[in-house]
C-alpha positions in Angstrom: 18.0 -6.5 -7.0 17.1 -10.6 -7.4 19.8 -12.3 -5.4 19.7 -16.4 -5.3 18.4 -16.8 -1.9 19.3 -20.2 0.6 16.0 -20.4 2.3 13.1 -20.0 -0.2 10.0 -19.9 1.2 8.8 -22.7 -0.6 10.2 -25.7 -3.4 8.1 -26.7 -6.1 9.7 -30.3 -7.9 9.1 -30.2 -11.3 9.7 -34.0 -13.0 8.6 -35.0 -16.0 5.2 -37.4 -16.6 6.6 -39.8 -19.3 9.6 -40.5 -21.3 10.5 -38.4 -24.4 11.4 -41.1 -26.2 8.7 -44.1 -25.8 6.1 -42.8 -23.6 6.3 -44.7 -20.5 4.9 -43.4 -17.2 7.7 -42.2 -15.1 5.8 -41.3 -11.8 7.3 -42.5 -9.0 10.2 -43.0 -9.9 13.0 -41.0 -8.5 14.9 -38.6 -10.7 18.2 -35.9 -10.3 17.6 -32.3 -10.0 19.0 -30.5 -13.1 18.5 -27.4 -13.0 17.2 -24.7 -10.1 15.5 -21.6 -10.9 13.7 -19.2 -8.2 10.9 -16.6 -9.2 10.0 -14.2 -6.7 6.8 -12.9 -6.4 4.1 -11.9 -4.0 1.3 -13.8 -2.8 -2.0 -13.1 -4.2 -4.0 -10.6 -2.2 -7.5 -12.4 -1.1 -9.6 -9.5 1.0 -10.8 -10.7 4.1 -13.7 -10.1 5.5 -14.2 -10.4 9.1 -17.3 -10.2 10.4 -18.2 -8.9 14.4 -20.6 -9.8 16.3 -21.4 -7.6 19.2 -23.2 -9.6 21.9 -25.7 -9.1 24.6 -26.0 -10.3 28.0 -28.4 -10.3 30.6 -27.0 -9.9 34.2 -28.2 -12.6 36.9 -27.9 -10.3 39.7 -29.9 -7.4 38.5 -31.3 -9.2 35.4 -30.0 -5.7 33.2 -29.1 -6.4 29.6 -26.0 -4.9 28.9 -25.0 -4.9 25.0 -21.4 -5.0 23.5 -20.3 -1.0 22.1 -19.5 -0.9 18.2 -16.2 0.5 17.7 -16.4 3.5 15.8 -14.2 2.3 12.6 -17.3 0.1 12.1 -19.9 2.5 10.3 -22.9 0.8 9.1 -23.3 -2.6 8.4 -20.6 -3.2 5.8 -17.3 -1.0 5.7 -14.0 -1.3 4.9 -11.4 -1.5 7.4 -8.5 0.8 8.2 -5.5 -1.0 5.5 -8.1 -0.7 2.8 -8.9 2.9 3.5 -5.1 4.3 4.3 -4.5 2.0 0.8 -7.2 4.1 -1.0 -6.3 7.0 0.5 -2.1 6.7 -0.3 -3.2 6.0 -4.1 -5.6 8.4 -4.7 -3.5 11.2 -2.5 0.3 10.3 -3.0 0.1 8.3 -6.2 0.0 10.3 -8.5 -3.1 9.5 -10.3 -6.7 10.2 -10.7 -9.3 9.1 -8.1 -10.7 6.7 -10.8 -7.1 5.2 -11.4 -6.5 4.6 -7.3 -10.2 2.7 -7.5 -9.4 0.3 -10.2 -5.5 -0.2 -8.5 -7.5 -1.1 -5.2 -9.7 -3.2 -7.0 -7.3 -5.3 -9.5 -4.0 -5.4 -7.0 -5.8 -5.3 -3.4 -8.9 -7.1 -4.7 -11.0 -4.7 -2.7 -13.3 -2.8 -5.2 -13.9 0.5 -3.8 -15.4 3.3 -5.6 -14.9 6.3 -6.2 -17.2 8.2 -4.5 -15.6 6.2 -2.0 -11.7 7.3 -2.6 -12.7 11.0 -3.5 -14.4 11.0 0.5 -10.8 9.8 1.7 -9.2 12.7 -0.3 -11.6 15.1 1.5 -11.5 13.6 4.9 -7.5 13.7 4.8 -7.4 17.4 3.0 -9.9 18.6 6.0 -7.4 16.6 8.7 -4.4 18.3 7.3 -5.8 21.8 6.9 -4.4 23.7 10.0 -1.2 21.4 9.6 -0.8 23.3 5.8 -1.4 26.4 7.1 1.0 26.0 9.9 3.7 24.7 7.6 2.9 27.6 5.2 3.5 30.3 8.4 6.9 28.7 9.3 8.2 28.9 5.8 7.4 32.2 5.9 9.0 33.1 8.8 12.0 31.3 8.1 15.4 33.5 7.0 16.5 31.3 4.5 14.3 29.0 2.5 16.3 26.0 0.7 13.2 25.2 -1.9 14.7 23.2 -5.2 17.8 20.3 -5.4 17.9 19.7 -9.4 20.7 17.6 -11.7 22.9 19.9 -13.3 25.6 19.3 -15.5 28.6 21.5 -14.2 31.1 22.4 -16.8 30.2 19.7 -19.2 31.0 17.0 -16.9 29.2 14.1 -17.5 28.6 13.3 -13.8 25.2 15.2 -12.3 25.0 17.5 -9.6 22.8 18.4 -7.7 22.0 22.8 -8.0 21.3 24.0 -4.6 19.0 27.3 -5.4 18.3 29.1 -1.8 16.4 32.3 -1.1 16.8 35.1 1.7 13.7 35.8 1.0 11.2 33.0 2.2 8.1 34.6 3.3 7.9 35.6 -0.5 7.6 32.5 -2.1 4.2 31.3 -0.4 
């Protein structure tokens, strides 16, 4: 919910250029504050691109050149880095949408432009990372007595307030 906040973050003076009435350059000239209003919004998001350098150096003792390792996250010589791809992967997995939806989100509200070869290889890669966790999940639930598996509003005796229906099963293991 908006609040007025104290400490904005920054205060932008808006003053007018010339008189309404005959024209007259008013800049410089020191005026009242009349009216306050505060918009909140987020900064726009700029990609960065940082660029790494992995150096080499030639010992004096034994005159061996020993070269800088490449950290794994950087494949080949462009790739994105790991907010972009946990981004991607959070749309294209948890949002809701299609892969080509999550690729033109990245690129119009993160300003990275991914593909969507390159989201649909993030779906895969997390489906294959989660695969024993699923299957695990899916044996507990199974072996559990009781299984709690829906909470929907319900109107109860044409009250107008919702509650919630707690629907439970004895039966868990056959529900998966």
């Amino acid at each position: 919910m908006l609040a007025w906040r104290s400490d904005p973050n920054q205060i932008t003076v808006i003053a007018p250029e010339a008189c309404a009435g005959c024209g007259c350059t008013l800049a410089d000239l020191e005026g009242k504050v009349v009216e306050r209003v505060q918009m909140f919004d987020t900064p726009p998001v700029k990609l960065q691109v940082t660029e790494y350098r992995m150096v080499k150096v030639t010992c004096p003792a034994c005159r061996r050149a020993t070269r800088a390792a490449t950290s794994p996250e950087l494949a080949g010589p462009c790739c994105y880095g790991p907010n972009v791809r946990a981004a991607t992967a959070l749309l294209a997995c948890a949002g809701h949408m299609s892969i080509t939806r999550a690729s033109d989100l990245m690129g119009v509200l993160l300003d990275a432009s991914v593909s969507t070869g390159f989201a649909g290889g993030l779906v895969k890669r997390v489906a294959a990372r989660l695969a024993g966790f699923e299957i695990a999940l899916k044996n507990a639930l199974r072996a559990a007595p009781v299984l709690h598996h829906d909470e929907t509003p319900a109107r109860v005796a044409g009250d107008d307030d919702h509650r919630l229906l707690h629907v439970y099963t004895a039966r868990a293991g056959r529900l998966l």
